[in-house]
PDB file of N, CA, C, O and CB in Angstrom:
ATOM      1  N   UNK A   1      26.690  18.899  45.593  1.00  0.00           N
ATOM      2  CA  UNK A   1      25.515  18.848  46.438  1.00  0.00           C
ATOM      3  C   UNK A   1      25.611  17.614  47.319  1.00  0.00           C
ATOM      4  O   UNK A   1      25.564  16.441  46.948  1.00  0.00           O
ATOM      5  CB  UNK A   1      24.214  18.837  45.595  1.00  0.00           C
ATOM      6  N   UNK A   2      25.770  18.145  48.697  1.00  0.00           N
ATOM      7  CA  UNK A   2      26.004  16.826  49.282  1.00  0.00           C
ATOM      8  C   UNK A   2      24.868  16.117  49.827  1.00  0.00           C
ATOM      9  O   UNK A   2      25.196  15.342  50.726  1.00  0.00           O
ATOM     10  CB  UNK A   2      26.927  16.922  50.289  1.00  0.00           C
ATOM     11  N   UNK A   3      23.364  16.149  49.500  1.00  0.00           N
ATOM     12  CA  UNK A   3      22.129  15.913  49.890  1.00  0.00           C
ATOM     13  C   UNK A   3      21.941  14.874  48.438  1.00  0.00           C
ATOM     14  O   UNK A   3      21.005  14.074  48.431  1.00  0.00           O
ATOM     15  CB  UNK A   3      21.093  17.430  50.175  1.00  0.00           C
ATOM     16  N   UNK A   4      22.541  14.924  47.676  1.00  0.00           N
ATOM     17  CA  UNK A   4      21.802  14.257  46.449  1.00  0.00           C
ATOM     18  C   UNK A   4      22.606  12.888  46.271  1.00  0.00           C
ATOM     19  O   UNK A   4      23.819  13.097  46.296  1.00  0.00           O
ATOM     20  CB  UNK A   4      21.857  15.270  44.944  1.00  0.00           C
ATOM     21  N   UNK A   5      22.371  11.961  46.153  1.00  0.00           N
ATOM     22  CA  UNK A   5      23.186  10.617  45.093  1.00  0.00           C
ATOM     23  C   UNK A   5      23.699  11.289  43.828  1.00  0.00           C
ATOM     24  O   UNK A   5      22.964  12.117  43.289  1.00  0.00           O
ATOM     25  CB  UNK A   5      21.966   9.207  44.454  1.00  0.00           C
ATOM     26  N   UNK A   6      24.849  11.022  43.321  1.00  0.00           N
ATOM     27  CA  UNK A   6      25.136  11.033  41.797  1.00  0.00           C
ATOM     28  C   UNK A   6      25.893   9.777  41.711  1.00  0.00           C
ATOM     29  O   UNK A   6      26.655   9.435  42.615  1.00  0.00           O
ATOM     30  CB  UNK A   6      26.004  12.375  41.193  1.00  0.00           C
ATOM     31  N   UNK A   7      25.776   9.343  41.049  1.00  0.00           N
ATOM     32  CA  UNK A   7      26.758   8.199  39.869  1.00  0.00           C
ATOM     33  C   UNK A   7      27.970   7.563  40.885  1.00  0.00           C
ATOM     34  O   UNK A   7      28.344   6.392  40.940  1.00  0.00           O
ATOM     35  CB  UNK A   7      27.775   9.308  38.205  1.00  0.00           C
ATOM     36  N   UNK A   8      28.367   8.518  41.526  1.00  0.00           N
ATOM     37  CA  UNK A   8      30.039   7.750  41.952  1.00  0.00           C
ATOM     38  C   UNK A   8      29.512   8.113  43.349  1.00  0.00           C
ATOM     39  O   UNK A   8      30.389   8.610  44.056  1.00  0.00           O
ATOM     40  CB  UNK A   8      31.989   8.611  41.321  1.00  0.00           C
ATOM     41  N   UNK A   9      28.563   8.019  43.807  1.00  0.00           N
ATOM     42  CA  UNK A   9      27.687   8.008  45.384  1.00  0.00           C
ATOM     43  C   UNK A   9      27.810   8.806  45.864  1.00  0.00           C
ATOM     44  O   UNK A   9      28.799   9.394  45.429  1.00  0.00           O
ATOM     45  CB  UNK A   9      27.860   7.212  46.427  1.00  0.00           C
ATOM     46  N   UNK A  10      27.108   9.571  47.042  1.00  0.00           N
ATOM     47  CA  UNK A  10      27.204  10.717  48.106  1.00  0.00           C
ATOM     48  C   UNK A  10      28.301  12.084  47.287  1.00  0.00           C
ATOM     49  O   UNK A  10      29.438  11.757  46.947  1.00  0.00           O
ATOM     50  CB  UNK A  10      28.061   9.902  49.809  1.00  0.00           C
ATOM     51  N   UNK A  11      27.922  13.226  47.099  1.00  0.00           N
ATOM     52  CA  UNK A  11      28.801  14.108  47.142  1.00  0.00           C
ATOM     53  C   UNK A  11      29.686  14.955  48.613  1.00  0.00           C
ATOM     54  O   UNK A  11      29.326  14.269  49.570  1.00  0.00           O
ATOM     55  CB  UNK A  11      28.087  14.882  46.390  1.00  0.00           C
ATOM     56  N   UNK A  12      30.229  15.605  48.928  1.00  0.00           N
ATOM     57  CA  UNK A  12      31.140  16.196  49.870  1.00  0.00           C
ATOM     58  C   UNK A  12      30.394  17.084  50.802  1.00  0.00           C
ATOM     59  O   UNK A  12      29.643  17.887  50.247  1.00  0.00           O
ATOM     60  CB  UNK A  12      32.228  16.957  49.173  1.00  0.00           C
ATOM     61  N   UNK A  13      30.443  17.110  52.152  1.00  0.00           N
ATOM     62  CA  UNK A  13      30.253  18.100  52.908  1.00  0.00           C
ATOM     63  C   UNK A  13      31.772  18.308  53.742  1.00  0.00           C
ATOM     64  O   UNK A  13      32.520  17.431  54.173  1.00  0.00           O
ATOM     65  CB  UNK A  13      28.933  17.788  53.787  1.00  0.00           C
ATOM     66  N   UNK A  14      31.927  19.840  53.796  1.00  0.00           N
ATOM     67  CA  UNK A  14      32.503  20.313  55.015  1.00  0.00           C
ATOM     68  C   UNK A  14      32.778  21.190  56.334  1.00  0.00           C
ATOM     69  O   UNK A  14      32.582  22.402  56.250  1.00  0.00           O
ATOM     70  CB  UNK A  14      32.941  20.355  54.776  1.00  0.00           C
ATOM     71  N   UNK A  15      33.137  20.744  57.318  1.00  0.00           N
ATOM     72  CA  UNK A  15      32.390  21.618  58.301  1.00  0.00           C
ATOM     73  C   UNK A  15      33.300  21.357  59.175  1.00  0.00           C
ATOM     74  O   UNK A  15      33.880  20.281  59.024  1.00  0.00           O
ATOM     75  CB  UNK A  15      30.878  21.353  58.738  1.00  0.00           C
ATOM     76  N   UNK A  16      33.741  22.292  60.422  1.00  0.00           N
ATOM     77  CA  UNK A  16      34.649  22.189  61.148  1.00  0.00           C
ATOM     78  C   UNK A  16      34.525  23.311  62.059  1.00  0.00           C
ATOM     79  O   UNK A  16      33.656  24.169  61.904  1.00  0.00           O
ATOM     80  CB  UNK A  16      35.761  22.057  60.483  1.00  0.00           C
ATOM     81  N   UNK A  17      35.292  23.328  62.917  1.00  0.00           N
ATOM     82  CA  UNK A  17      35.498  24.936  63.926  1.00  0.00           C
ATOM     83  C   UNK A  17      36.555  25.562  63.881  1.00  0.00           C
ATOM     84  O   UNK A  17      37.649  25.053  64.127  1.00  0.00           O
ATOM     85  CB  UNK A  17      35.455  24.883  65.440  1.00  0.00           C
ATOM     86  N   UNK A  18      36.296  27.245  63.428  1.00  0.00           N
ATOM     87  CA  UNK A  18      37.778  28.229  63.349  1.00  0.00           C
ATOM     88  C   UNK A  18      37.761  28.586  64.538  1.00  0.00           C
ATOM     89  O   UNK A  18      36.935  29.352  65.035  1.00  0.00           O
ATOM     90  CB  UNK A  18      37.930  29.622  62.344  1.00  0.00           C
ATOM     91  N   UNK A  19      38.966  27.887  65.271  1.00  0.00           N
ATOM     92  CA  UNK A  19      39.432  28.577  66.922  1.00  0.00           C
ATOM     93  C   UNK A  19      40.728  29.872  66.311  1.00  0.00           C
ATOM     94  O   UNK A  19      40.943  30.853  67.024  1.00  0.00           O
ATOM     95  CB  UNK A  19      40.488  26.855  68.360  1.00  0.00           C
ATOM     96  N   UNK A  20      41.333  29.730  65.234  1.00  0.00           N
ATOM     97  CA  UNK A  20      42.199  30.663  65.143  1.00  0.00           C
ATOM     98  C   UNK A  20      42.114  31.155  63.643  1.00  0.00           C
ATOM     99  O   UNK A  20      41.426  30.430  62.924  1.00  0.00           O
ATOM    100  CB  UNK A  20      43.527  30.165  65.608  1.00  0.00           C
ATOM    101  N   UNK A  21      42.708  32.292  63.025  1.00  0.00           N
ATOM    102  CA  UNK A  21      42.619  32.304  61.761  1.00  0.00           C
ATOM    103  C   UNK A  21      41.467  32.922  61.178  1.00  0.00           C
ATOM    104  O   UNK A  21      41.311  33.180  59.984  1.00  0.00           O
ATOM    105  CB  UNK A  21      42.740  31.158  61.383  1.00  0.00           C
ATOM    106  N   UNK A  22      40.836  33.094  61.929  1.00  0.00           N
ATOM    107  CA  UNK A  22      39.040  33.658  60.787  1.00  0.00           C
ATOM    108  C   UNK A  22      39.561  34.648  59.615  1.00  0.00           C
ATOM    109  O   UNK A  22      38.907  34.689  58.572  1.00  0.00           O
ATOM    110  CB  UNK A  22      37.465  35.016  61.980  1.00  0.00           C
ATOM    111  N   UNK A  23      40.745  35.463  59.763  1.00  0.00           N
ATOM    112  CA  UNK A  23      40.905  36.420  58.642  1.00  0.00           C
ATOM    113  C   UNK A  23      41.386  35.443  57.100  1.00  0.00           C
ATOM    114  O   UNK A  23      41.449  35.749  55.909  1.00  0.00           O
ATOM    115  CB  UNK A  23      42.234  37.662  59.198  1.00  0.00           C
ATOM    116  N   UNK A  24      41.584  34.515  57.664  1.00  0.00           N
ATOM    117  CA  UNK A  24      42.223  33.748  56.527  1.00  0.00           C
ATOM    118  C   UNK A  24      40.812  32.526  56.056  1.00  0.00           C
ATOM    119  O   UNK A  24      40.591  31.923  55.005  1.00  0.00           O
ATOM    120  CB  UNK A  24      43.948  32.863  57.221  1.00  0.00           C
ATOM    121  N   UNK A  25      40.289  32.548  57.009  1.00  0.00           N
ATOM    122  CA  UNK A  25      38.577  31.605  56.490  1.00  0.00           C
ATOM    123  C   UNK A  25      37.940  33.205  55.672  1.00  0.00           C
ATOM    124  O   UNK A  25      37.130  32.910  54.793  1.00  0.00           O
ATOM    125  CB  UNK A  25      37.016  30.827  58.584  1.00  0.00           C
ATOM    126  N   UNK A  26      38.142  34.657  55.796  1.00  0.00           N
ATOM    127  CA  UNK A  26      37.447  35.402  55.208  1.00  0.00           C
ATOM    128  C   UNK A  26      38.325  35.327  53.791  1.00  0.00           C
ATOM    129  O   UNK A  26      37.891  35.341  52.639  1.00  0.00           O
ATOM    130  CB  UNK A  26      37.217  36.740  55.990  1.00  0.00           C
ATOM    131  N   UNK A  27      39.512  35.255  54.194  1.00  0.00           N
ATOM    132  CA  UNK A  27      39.797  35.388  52.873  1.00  0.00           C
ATOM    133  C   UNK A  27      39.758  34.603  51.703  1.00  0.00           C
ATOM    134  O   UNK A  27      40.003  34.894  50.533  1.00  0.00           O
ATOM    135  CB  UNK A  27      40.675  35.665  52.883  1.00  0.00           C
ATOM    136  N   UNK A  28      39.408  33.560  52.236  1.00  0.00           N
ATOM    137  CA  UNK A  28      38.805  31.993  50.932  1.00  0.00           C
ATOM    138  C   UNK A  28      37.586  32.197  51.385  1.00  0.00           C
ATOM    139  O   UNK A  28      37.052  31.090  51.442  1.00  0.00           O
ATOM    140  CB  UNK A  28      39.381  29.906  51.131  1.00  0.00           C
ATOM    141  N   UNK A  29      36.915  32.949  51.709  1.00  0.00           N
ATOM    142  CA  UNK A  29      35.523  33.412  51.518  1.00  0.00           C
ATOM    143  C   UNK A  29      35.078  34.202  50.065  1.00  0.00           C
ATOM    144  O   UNK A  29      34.165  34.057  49.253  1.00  0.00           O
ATOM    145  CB  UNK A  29      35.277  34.377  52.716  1.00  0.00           C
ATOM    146  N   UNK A  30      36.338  35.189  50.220  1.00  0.00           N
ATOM    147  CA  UNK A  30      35.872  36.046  49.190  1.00  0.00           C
ATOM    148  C   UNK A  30      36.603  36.619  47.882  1.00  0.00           C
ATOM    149  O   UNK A  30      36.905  37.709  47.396  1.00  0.00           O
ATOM    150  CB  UNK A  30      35.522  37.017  49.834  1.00  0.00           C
ATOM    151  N   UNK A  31      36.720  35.121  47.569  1.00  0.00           N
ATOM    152  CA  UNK A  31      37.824  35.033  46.111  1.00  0.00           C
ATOM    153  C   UNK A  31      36.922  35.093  45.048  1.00  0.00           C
ATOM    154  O   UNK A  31      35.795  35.480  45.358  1.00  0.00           O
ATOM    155  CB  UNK A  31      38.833  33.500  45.864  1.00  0.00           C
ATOM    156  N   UNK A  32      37.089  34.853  44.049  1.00  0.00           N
ATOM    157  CA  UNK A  32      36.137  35.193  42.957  1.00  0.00           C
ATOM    158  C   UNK A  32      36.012  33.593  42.570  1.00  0.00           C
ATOM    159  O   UNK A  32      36.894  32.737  42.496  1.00  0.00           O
ATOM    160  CB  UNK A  32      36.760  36.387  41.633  1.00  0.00           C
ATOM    161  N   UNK A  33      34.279  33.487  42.303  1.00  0.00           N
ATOM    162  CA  UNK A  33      34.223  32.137  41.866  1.00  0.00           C
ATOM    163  C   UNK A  33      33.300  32.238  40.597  1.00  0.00           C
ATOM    164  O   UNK A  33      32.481  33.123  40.349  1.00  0.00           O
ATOM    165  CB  UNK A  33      33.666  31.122  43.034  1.00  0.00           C
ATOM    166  N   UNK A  34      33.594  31.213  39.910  1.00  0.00           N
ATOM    167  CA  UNK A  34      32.441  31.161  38.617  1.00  0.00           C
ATOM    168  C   UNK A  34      32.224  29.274  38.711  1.00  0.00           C
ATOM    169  O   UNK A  34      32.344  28.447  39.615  1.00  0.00           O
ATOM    170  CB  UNK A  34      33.327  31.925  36.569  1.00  0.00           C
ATOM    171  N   UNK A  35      31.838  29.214  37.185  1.00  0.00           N
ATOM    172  CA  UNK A  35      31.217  27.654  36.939  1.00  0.00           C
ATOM    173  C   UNK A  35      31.988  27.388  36.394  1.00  0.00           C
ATOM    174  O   UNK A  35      32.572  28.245  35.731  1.00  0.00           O
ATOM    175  CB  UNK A  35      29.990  27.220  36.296  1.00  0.00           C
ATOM    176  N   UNK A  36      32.456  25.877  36.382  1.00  0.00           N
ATOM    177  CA  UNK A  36      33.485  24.596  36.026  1.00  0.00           C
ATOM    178  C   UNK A  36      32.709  23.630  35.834  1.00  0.00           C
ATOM    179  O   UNK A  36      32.145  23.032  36.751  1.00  0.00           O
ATOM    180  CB  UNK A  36      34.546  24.114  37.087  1.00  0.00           C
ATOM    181  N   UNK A  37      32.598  23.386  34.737  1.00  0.00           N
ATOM    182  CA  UNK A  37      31.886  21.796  34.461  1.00  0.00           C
ATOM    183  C   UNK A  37      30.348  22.126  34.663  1.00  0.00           C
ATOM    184  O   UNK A  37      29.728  23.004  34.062  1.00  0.00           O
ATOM    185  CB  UNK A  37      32.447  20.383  35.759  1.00  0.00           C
ATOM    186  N   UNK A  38      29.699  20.999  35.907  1.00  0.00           N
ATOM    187  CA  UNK A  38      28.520  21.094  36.216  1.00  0.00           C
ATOM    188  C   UNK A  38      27.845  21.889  37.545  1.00  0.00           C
ATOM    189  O   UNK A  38      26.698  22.170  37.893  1.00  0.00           O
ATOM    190  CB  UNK A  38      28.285  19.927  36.182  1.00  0.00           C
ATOM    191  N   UNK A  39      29.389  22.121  38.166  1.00  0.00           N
ATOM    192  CA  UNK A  39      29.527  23.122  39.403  1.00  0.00           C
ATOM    193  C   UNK A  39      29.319  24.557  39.519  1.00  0.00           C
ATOM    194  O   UNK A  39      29.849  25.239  38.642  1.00  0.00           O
ATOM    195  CB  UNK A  39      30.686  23.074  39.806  1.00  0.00           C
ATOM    196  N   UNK A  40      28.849  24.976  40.157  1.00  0.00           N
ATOM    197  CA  UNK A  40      28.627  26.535  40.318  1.00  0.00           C
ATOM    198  C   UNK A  40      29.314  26.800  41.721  1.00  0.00           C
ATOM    199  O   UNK A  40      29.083  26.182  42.760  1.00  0.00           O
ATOM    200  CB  UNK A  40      26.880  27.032  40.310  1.00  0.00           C
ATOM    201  N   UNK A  41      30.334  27.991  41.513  1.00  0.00           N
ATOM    202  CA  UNK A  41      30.701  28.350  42.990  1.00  0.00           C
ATOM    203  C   UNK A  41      31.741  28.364  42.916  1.00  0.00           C
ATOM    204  O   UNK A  41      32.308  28.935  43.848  1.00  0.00           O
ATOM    205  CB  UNK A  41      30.375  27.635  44.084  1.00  0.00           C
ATOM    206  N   UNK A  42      32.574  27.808  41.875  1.00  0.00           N
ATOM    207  CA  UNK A  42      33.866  27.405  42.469  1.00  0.00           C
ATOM    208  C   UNK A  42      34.988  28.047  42.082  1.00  0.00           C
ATOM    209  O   UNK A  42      34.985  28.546  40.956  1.00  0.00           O
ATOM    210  CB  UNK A  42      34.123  26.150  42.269  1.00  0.00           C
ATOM    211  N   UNK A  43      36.086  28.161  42.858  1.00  0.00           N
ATOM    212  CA  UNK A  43      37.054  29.523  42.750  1.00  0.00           C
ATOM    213  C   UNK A  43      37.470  29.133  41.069  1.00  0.00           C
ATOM    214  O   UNK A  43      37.325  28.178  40.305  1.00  0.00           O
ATOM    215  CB  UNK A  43      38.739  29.585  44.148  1.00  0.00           C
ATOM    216  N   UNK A  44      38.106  30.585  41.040  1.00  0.00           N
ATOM    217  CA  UNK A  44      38.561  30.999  39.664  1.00  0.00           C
ATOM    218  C   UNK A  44      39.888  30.306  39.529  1.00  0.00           C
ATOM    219  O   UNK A  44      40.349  29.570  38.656  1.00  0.00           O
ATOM    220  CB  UNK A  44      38.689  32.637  39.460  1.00  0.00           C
ATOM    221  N   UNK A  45      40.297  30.708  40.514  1.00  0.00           N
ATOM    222  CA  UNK A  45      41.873  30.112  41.011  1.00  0.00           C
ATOM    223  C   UNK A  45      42.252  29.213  42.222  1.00  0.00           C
ATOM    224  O   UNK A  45      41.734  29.313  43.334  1.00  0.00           O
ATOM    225  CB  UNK A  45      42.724  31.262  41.333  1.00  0.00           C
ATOM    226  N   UNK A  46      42.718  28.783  42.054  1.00  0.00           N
ATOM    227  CA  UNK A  46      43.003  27.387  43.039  1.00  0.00           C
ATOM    228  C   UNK A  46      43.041  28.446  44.417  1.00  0.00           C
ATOM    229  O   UNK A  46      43.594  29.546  44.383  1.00  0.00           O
ATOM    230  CB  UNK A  46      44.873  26.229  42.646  1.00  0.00           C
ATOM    231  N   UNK A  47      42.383  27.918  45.553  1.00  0.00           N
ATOM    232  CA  UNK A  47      42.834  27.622  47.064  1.00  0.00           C
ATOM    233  C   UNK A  47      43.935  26.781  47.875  1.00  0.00           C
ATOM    234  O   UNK A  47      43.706  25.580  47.729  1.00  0.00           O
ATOM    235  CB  UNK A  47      41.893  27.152  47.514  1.00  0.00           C
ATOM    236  N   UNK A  48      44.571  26.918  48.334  1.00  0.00           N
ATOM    237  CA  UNK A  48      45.437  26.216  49.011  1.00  0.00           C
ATOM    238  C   UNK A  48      45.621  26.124  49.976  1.00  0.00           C
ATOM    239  O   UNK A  48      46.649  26.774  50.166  1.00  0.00           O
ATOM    240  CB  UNK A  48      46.189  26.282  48.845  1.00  0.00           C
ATOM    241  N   UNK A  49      45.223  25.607  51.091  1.00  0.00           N
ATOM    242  CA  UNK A  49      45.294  25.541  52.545  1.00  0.00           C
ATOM    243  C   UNK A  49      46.769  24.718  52.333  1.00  0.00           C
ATOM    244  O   UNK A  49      47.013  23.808  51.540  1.00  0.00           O
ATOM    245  CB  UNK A  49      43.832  24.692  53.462  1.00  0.00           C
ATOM    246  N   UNK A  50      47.759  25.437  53.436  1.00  0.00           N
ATOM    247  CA  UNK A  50      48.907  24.567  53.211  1.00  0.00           C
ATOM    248  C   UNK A  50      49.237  23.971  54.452  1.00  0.00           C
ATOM    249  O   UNK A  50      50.155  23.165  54.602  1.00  0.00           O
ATOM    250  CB  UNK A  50      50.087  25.270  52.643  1.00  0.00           C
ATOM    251  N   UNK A  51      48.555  24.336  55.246  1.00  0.00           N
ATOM    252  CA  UNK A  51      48.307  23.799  56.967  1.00  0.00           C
ATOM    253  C   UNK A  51      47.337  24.002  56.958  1.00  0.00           C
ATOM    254  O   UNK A  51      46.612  24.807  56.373  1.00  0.00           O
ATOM    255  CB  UNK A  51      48.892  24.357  58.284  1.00  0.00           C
ATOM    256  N   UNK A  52      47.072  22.291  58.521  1.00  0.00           N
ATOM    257  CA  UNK A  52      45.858  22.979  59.008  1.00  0.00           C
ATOM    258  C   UNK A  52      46.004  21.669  60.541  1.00  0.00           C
ATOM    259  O   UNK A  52      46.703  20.757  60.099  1.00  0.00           O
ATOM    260  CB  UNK A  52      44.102  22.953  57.587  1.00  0.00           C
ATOM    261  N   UNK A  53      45.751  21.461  61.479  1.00  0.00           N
ATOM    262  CA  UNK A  53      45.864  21.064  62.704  1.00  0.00           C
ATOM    263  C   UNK A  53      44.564  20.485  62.681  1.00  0.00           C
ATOM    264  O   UNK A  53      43.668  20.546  61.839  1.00  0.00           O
ATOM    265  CB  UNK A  53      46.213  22.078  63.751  1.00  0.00           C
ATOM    266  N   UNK A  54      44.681  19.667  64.246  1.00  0.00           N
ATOM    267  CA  UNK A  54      43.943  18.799  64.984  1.00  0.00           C
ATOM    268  C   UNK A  54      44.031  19.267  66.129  1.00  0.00           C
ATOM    269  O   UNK A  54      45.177  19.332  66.572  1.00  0.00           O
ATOM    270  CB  UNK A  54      44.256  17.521  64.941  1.00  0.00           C
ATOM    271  N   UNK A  55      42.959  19.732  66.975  1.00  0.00           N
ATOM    272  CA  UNK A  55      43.474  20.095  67.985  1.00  0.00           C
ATOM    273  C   UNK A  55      42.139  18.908  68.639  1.00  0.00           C
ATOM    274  O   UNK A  55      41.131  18.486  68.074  1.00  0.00           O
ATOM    275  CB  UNK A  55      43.652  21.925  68.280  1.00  0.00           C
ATOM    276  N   UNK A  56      42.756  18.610  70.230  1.00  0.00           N
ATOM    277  CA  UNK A  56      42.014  17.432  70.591  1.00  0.00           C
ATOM    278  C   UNK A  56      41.241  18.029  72.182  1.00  0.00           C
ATOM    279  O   UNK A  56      40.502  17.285  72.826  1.00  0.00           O
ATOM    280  CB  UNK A  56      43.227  15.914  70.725  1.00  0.00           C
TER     281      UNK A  56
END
């Protein structure tokens, strides 16, 4: 939750723009996720973005 304080400060937001690729943002859309720890949401199986650019 990136709105809340916890313990080790601020949690994560991310956000960016898909100029190319959306089939591959759908497809780490719709992996199967359950709960880990205190988290809800999170994939079953690892994600791996193995690229990813800067475009300026």
């Amino acid at each position: 939750n990136f709105t809340s304080p916890t313990p080790n400060g601020w949690g994560y937001a991310v956000f960016g723009k898909v100029i190319e690729g959306q089939d591959v943002v759908d497809a780490i859309k719709g992996v199967k996720t359950g709960n880990k720890g205190f988290h809800q949401d999170v994939p079953v199986e690892d994600v791996v973005i193995e690229k990813a650019e800067i475009v300026e």
